[in-house]
Each structure stands twice: as C-alpha cells, then as structure tokens.
N, C-alpha and C positions, 0 to 999 in steps of 0.2 A: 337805546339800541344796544342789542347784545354784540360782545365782538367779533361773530361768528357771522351775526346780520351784516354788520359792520363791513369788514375784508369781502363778504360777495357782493355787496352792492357796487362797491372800490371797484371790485375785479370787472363786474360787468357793465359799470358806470351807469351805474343808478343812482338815488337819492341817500347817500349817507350823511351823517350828520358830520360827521367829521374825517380823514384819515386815520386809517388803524396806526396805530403808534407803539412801534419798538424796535428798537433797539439792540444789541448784542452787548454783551459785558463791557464796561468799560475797564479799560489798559489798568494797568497796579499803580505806577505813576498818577493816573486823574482817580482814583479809590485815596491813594495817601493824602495829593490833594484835596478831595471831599473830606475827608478824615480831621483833616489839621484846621477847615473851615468851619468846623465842627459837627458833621456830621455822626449821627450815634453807629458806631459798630454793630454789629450782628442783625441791623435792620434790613426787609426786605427790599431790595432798588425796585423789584416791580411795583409794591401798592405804595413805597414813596415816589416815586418819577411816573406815578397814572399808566402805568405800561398797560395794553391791553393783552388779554391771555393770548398766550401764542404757545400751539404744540408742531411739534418736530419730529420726522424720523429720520434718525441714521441709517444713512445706506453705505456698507463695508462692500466696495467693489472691485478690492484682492482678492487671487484665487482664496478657493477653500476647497480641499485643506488646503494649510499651508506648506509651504516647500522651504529646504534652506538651500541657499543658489551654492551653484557650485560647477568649474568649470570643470568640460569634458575631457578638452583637447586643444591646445594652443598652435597653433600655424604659423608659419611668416606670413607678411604681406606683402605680394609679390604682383600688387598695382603699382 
C-alpha cells in the first residue's frame, strides 16, 4: 500500500494495512543519544526509522508586506 493509499484510507476509516507513520525531528539531545548508541551520522532518519513520505506546506500568516512596529502616541491611563 502506497502512503498516499495509506493516510486516506486512515482518514476515512477504511481498510489500511497499517497507520501512517511519522514523526517530526527528533530533539538534539535524543540525535547525540542515537549517535553515541551508534548510530551512523549523515544517515537518512526517514528510510532508517520506516517513516512514511509525508509533504507539507508552510502557511506564513503575518501581514505582507511586512511592517516595522512602531508607536504613534503614548497616553496616560486614566481607568
């Protein structure tokens, strides 16, 4: 099953064979730990850890343009 089949069958609770599986980076802390247990450097953690492909979009929902803040006018508060 592809991971694409995979995540909609999930989504609409159909017959998958398994849950999609992943993950987000692991902390630097558990990387130096994998490291020191010997894990090899520069290796990929998705096709070691079975990850299945997963795509992403960044959604940036700051104005644009951008602005640099800056006050107008200072008042007392006179609540």
């Amino acid at each position: 099953m592809t991971p694409k089949r995979r995540y909609l069958e999930t989504i609409h609770f159909g017959k998958s064979d398994r849950i999609p599986y992943r993950f987000s980076h692991p902390r630097e802390s558990t990387l130096s730990a994998w490291y020191y247990q010997g894990l090899r450097k520069g290796i990929n953690l998705e096709e070691a850890m079975g990850y299945d492909h997963w795509e992403s979009i960044s959604i940036d929902f700051l104005p644009l343009p951008r602005f640099e803040e800056a006050t107008l006018e200072e008042c007392e508060n006179k609540g």
